[in-house]
C-alpha positions as CSV (number, residue, x, y, z in Angstrom):
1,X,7.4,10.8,-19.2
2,X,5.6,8.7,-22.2
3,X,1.6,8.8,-22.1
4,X,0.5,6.0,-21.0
5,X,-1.3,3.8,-23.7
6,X,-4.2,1.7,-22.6
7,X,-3.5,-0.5,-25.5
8,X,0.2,-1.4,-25.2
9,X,2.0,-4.7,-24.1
10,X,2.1,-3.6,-20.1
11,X,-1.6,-2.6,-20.5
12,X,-2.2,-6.2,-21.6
13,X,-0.6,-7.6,-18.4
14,X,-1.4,-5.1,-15.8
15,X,-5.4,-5.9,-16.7
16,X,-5.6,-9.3,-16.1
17,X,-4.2,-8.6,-12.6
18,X,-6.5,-5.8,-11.6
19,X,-9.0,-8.6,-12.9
20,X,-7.9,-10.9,-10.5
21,X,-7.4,-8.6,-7.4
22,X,-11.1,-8.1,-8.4
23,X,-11.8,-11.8,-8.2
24,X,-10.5,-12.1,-4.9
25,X,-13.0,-8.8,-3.8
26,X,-10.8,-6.3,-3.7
27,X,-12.5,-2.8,-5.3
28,X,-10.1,-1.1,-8.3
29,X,-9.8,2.0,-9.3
30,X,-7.4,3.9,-12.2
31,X,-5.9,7.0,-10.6
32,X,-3.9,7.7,-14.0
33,X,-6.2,11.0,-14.5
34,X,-6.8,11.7,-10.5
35,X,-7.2,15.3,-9.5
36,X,-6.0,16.8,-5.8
37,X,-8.2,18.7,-3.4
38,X,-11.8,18.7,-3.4
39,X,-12.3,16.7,-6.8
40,X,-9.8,14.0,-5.2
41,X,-11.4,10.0,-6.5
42,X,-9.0,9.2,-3.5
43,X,-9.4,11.9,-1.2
44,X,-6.0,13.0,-1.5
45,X,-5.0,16.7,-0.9
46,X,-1.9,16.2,-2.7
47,X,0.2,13.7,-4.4
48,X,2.9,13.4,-1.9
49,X,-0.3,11.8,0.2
50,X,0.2,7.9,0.2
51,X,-2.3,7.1,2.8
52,X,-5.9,7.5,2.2
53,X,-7.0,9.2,5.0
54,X,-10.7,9.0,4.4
55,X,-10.6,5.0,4.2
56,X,-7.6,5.2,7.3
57,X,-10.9,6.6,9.1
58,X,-13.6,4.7,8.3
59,X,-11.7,1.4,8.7
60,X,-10.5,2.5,12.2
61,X,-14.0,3.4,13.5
62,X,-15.3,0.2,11.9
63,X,-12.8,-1.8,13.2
64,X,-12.6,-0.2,17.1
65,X,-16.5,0.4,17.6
66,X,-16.9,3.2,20.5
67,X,-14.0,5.0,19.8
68,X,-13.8,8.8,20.5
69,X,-13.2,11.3,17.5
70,X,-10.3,12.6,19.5
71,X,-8.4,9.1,19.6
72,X,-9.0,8.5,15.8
73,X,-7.5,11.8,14.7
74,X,-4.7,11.2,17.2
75,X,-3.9,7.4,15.4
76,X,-5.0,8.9,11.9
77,X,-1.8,11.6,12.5
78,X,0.5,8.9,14.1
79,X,0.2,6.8,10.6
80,X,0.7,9.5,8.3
81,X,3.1,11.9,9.9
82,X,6.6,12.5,8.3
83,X,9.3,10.0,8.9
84,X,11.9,11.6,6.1
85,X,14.0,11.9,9.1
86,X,14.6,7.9,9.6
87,X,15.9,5.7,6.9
88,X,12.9,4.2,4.4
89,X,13.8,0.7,6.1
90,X,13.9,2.4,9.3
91,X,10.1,3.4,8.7
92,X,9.5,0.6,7.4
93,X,9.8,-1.3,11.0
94,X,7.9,1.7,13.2
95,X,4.8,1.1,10.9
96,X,5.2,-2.7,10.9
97,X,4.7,-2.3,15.0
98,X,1.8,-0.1,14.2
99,X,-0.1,-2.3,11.6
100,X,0.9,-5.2,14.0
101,X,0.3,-3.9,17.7
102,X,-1.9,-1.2,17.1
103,X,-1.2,2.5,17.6
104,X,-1.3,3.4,21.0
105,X,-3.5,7.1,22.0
106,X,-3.0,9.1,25.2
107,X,-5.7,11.9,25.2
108,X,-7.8,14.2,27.2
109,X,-11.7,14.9,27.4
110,X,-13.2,17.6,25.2
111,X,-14.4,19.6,27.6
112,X,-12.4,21.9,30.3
113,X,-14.3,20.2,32.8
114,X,-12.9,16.6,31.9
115,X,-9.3,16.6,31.7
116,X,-8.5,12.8,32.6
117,X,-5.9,11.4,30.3
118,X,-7.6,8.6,28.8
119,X,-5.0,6.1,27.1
120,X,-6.3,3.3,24.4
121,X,-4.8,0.9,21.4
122,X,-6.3,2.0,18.1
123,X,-6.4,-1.6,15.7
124,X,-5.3,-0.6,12.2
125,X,-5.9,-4.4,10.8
126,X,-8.0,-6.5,11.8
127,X,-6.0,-10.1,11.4
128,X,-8.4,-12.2,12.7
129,X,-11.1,-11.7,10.5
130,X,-9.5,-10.1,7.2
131,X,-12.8,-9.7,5.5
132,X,-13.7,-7.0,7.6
133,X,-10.9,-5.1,6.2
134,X,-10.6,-2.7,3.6
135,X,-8.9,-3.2,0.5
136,X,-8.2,-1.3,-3.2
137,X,-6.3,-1.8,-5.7
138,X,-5.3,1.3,-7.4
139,X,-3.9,1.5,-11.1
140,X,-1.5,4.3,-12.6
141,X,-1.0,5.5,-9.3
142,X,0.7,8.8,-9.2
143,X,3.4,10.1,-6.2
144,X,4.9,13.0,-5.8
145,X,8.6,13.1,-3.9
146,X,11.5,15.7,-3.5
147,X,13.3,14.5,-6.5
148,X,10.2,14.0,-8.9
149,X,7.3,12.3,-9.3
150,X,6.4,8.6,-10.6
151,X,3.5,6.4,-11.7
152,X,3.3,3.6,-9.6
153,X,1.5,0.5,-11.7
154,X,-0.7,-1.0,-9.0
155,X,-0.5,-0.5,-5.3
156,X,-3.0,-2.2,-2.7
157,X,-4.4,-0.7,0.0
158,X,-5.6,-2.4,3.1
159,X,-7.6,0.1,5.3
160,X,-6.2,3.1,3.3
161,X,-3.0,1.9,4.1
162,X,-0.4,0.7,0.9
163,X,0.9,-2.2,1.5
164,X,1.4,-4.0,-1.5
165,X,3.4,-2.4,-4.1
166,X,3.3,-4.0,-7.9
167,X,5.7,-3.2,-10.8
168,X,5.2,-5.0,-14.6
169,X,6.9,-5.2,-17.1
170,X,6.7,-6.0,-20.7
171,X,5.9,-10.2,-20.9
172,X,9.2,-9.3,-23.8
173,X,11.7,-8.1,-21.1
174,X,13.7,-9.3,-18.4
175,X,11.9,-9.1,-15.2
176,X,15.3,-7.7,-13.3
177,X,14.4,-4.8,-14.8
178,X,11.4,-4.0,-13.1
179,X,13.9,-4.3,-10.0
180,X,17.3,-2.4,-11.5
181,X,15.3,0.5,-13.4
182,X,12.2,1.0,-11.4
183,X,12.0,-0.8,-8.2
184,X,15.1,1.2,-7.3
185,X,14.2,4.6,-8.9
186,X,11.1,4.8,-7.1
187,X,12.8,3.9,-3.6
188,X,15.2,6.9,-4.2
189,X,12.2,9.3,-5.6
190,X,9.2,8.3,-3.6
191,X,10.5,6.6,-0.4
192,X,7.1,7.2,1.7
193,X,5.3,5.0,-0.3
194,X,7.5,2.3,1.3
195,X,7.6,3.1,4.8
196,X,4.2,1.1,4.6
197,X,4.9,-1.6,2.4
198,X,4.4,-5.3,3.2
199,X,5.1,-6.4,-0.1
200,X,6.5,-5.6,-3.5
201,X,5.8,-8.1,-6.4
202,X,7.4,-7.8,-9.8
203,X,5.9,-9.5,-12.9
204,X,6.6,-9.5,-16.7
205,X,3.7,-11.5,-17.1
206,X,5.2,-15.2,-17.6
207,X,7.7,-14.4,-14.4
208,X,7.0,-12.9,-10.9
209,X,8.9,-12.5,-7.6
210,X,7.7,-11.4,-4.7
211,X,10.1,-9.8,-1.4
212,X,10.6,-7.1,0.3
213,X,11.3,-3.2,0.1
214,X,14.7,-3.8,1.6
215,X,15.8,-7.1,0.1
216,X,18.1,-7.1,-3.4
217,X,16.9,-8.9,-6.5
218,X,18.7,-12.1,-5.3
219,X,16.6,-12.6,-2.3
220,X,13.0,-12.1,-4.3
221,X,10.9,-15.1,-3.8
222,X,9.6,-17.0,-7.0
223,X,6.0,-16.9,-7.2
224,X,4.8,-20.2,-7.4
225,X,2.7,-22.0,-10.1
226,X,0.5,-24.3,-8.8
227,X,-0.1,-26.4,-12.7
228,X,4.3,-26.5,-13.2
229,X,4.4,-27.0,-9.3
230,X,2.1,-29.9,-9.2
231,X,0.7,-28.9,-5.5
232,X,-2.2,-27.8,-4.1
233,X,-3.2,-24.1,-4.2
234,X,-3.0,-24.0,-0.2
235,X,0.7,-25.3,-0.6
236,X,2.3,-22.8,-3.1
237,X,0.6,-20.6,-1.4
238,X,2.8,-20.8,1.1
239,X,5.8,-21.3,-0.2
């Protein structure tokens, strides 16, 4: 694997768009020289790990005030444990009712003395208000799978949670690329990363698409341009 030169043609295109996450508030970070364990920038015991735990924690106390320690360990574990078992796209869907419904707890009292099952819905997003979220965008992200490990460009996490997954590419080569000798190669190598993913957005710089984790090249949205468009921001945005 090539060292990763903070001078070359993808470096020139992958910092204007940690610029503009930045823009729209979200805090950045470059991971390319993270260490594991204790010395962690991400908290991350290891680099299989793709959810940040720490932040997971924080957000869900923030976000369900009163909450006992035992119900946010409980939803903590129900978000990170191991799917390998189901497909990617499989894993995909369980997490989307999570991130969407809420992860539902069924626990007992601490103490031998209170042994009620207590049963509550743990919010992992909060959709009504989205700037009482957490987000990070995280450059040169590295992942570890059974096959390998890869350097993920820029994937954003909302809560300690990645759901936004970025690939770029050279502004000189064909953005299919990014899809046919990435996009794909990390799916096979590191498939946990995507059993959280909302989005993936591919970009050469001058071209992006945005879709999904399942869907082929064919059915990745063009990203719109408001100026070549001619429309209001709020209208290719939703588009």
């Amino acid at each position: 694997m090539s060292y990763f030169n903070p001078d070359s043609e993808d470096a020139a295109i992958e910092q204007p768009t940690i610029a503009l996450f930045a823009e729209l508030g979200w805090a950045t970070l470059n991971c390319y020289h993270e260490n594991f364990g204790a010395l962690s920038l991400l908290g991350r015991e290891t680099m299989a790990e793709v959810v940040l735990t720490n932040r997971l924690r924080v957000a869900i106390e923030k976000l369900n005030p009163g909450l006992s320690p035992n119900a946010i360990e409980i939803a903590v574990h129900e978000v990170t444990k191991d799917r390998s078992i189901l497909s990617p796209a499989r894993a995909n869907q369980v997490v989307y009712q999570l991130l969407k419904n809420g992860v539902k707890v069924t626990y007992k009292g601490a103490s031998d003395s209170d042994q009620e099952e207590t049963v509550e819905i743990v919010n992992l997003i909060d959709w009504n208000e989205p700037e009482k979220n957490d987000y990070l965008l995280a450059s040169q992200f590295w992942i570890s799978g059974d096959y390998g490990r890869k350097r993920a460009d820029l994937v954003g996490f909302v809560n300690g949670i990645p759901l936004v997954f970025i690939e770029l590419k050279a502004s000189h080569k064909k953005l299919e690329l990014a899809y046919e000798m990435n996009l794909s190669d990390y799916k096979d190598t590191i498939p946990q990363v995507f059993w959280y993913n909302a989005f993936v957005i591919l970009s050469n710089g001058s071209k992006a698409r945005i879709g999904s984790m399942t869907a082929g090249f064919e059915h990745f949205a063009e990203w719109k341009k408001i100026h070549d468009e001619k429309e209001s921001a709020s209208l290719a945005w939703t588009r």
